[in-house]
C-alpha positions in Angstrom: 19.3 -17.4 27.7 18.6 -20.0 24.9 20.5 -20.9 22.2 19.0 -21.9 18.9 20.4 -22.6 15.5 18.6 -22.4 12.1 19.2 -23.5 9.0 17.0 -21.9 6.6 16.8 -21.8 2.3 16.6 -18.5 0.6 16.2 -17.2 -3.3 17.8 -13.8 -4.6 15.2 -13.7 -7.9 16.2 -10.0 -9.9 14.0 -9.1 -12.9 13.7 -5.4 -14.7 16.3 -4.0 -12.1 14.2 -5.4 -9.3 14.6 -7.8 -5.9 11.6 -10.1 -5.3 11.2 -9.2 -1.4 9.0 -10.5 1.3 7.8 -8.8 4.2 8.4 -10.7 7.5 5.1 -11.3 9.5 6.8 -12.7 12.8 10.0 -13.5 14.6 12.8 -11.5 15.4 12.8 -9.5 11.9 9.0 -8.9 12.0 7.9 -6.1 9.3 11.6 -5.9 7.7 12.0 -7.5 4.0 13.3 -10.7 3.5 14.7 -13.0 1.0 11.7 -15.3 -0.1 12.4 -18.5 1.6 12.7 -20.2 4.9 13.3 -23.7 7.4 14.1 -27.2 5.7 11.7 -29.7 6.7 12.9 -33.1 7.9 14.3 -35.5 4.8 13.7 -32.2 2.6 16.0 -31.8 -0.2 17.3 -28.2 -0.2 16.3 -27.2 -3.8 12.9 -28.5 -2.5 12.5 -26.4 0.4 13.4 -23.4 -2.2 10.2 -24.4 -4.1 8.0 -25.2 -2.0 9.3 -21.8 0.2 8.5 -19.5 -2.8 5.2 -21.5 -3.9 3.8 -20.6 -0.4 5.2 -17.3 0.1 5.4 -15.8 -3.2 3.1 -17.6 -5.6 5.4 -18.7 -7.7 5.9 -22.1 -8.7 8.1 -22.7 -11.7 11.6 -21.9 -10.5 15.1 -22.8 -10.8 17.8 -22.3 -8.4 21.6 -22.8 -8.2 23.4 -22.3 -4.5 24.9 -19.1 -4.7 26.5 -18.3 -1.0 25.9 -19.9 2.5 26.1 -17.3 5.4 24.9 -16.9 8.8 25.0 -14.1 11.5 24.2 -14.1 15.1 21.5 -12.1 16.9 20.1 -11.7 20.6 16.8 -10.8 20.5 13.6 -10.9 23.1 11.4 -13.6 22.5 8.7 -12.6 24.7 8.3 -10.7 27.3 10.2 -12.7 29.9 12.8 -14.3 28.1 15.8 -13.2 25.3 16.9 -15.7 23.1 20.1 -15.9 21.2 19.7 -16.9 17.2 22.3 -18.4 15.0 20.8 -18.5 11.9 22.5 -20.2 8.7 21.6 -19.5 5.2 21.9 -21.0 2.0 21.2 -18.8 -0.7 20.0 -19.5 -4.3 20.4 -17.8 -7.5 16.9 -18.0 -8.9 15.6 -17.9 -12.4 11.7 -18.6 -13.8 11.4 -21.1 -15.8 8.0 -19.6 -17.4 6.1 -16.5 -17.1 4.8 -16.3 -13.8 0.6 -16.1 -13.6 0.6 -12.9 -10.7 2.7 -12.5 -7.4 1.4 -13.0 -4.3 0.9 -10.1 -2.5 -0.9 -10.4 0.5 -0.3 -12.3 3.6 0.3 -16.3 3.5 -0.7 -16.9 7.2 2.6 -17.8 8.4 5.9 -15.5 8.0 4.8 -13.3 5.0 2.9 -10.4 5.1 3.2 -10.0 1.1 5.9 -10.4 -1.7 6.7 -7.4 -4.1 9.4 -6.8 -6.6 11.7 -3.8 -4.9 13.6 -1.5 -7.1 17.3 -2.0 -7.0 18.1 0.9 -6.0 15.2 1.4 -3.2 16.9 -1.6 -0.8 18.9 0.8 0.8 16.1 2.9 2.4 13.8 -0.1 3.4 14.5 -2.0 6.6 16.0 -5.5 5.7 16.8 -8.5 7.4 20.7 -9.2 7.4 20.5 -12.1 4.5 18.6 -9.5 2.5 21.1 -7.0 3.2 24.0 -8.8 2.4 22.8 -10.0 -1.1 21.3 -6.4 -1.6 25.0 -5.2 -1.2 26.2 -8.1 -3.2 24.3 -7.0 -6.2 25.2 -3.5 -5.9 28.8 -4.3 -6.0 28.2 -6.8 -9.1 26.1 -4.0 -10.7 28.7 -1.5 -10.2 31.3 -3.3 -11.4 29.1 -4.2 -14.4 28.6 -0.8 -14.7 32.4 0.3 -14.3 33.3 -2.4 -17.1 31.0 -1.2 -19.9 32.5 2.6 -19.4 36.0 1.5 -19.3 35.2 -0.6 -22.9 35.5 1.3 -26.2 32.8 2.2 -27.9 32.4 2.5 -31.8 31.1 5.2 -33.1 29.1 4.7 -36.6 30.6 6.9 -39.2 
């Protein structure tokens, strides 16, 4: 069995309650949702592979990231027909914010590993099919949004009399 390693650049971008997803178009996670992102190219600067990743796959073009997490998971899976390979795939994950109102998404198919982009209600992640790095931030933001949540009940509130 082959043994690869990848080291791939990915965005968790929330507006309005909402995860900017992409559908995977091929690979091992083919029609689950993704973070927007993908590989480094050789010499790239990370921040630029974040750009350029969610330019091609997303439309969008005027971001902003800071890292957020790196994480990485292991996964056999058949390759083709004859032959299983074995995937450890590393990921450094961005907090994204526009800088400017974005013109549109993009949300059909890029050609390569997106078969659309599309903003997925918070609390819809849980019933689509996700790839891990998708899942783990999705739980992540649950957690921070309960806790957010949790904190604004336990504060007092003032009542106007």
């Amino acid at each position: 069995m082959e043994k690869y390693t990848h080291l791939g650049i990915y965005g968790v971008l929330i507006r309005n309650q909402r995860l900017l997803l992409v559908q995977k178009a091929r690979g091992p996670h083919r029609g689950k949702w993704d973070l927007p992102g993908g590989s480094v190219e050789f010499g790239e600067e990370p921040e630029r592979t974040l750009q350029r990743e969610f330019l091609e796959e997303t439309g969008l073009s005027s971001i902003q990231g800071t890292i957020r997490t790196a994480v990485s998971y292991t996964l056999i899976y058949q390759y083709d027909e004859s032959r299983l390979e074995e995937l450890h795939h590393i990921g450094i994950i961005y907090d994204v914010e526009l800088t400017e109102e974005p013109a549109g998404l993009k949300a059909e198919a890029d050609g390569e590993d997106s078969l659309g982009a599309a903003w997925i209600p918070l609390e819809r992640l849980s019933a689509l099919p996700l790839t891990p790095f998708a899942e783990m931030m999705a739980e992540q933001i649950m957690d921070e949004d309960d806790k957010r949540t949790t904190k604004n009940d336990l504060e007092p509130h003032m009542s106007e009399e």
